[in-house]
C-alpha positions in Angstrom: 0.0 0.0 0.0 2.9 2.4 0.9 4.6 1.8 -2.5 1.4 2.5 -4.2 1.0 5.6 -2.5 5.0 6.6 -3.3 4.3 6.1 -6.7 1.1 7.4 -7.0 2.5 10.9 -5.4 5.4 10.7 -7.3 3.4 10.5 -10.5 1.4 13.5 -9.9 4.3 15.3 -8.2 5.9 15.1 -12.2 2.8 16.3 -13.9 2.7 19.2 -12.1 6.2 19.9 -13.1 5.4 19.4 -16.8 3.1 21.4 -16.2 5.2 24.4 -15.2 7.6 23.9 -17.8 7.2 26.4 -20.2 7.8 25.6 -24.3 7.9 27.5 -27.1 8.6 27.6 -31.1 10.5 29.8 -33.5 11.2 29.1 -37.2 14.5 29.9 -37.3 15.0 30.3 -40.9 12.3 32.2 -41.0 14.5 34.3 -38.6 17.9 34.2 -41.0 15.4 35.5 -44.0 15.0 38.8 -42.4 18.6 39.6 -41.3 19.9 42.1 -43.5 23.7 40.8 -42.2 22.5 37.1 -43.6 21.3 38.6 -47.1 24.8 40.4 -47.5 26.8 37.2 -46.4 24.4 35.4 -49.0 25.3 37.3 -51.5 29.3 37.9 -50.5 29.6 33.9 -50.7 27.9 34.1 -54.1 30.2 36.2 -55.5 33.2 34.4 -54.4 31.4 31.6 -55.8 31.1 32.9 -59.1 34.9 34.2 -59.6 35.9 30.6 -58.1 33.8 29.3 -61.1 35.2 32.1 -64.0 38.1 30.6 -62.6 37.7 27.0 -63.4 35.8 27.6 -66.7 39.4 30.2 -68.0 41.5 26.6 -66.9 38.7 24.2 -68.4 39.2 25.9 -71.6 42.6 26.3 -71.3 43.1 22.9 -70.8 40.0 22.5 -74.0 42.4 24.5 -76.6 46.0 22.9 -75.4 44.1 19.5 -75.7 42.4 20.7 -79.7 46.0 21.7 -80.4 47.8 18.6 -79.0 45.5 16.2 -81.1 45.8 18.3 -84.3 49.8 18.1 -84.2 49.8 14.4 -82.7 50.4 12.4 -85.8 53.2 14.9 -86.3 55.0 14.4 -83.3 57.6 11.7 -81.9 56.3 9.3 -79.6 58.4 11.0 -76.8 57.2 14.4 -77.7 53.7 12.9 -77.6 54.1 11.4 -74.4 55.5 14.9 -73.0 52.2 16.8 -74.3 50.0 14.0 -72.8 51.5 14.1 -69.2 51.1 18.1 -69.3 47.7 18.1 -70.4 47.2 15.3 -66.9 48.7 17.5 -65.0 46.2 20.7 -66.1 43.9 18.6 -65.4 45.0 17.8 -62.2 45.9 21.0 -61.3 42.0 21.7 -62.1 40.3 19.2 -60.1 43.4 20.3 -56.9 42.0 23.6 -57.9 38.4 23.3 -57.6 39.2 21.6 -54.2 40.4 24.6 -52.9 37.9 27.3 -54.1 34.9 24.3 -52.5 37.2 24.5 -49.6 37.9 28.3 -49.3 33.7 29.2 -49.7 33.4 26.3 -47.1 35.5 28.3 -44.6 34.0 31.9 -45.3 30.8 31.0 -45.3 31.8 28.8 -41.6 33.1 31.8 -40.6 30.4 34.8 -41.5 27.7 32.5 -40.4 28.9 31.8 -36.7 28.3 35.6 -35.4 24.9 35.3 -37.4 23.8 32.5 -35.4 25.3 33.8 -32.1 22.7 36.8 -32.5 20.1 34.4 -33.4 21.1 32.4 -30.6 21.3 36.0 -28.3 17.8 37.4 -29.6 16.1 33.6 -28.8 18.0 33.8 -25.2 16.7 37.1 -24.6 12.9 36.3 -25.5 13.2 32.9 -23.5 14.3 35.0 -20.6 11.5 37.6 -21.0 8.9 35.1 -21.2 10.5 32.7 -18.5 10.4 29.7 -21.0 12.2 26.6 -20.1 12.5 25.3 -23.9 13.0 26.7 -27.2 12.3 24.4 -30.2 13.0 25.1 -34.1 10.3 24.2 -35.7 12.0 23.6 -38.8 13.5 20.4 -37.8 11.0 19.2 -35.5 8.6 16.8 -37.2 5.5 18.0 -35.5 4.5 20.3 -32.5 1.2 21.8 -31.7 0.7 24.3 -29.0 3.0 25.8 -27.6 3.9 29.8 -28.1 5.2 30.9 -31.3 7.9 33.4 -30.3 8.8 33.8 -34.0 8.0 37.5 -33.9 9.4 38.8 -30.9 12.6 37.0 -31.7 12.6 38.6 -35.0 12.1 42.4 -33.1 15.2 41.7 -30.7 17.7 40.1 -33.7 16.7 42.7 -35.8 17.9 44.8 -32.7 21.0 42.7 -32.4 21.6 42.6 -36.2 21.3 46.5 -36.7 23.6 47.0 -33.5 26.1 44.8 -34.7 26.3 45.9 -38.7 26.6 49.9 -37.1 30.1 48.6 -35.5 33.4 49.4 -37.0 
């Protein structure tokens, strides 16, 4: 009888702590949509993007015309000569593909590194909210498979990152 009422205590002793807890939602990329610092980092990355590819195509067709001009002299050359022309045009290629690594790699990096002070605001303006409200939980709705209820603090967040996102661009 004593465990029962133990367990029966503890039972509704937990409900009433659910109860208490306080969650909440926010569509985060909802949130990076409106950040003006976001939008100019989106379109910085793209940029680089597109030199890194007028890049490749200048060696692609570099590579294109040394390759048309190799085959159209090939039948005059010695085999040694051919062989010569044939290793520089692997190595182009090579030095293409080792290329293209490093401009994947390079955009990789930038955009790593103008997206962490993005998401620490995002991260600051949810904190702030939370704190406001007194909410124990935070959940992005855009990887959460399904939520109903709850208080959508999608808005206010918005307000203080905008806040955040201004203060921060203003700074030297």
């Amino acid at each position: 009888m004593k465990k029962l009422l133990i367990v029966l205590i503890a039972v509704f002793s937990m409900g009433s702590l659910m109860a208490q807890s306080k969650i909440a939602h926010v569509n985060s990329q909802k949130l990076l949509d409106t950040m003006p610092s976001r939008k100019d980092a989106m379109k910085t990355l793209k940029e680089l993007e597109t030199l890194g590819y007028n890049e490749l195509k200048e060696m692609e067709e570099d590579l294109q015309k040394s390759y048309s001009a190799y085959m159209a002299e090939r039948d005059k050359l010695s085999p040694m000569s051919q062989q010569y022309k044939e290793e520089a045009l692997q190595k182009k290629q090579s030095t293409i593909q080792m290329r293209e690594q490093e401009i994947q790699q390079e955009l990789s990096q930038k955009a790593n590194a103008m997206n962490e002070p993005i998401l620490k605001r995002m991260q600051k303006a949810v904190d702030i909210v939370s704190e406001r409200k007194k909410l124990n939980y935070v959940i992005d709705e855009s990887v959460t498979l399904y939520f109903k209820g709850g208080i959508d603090i999608t808005n206010e967040v918005m307000v203080e990152l905008l806040k955040l996102d201004a203060e921060e661009t203003k700074k030297p």
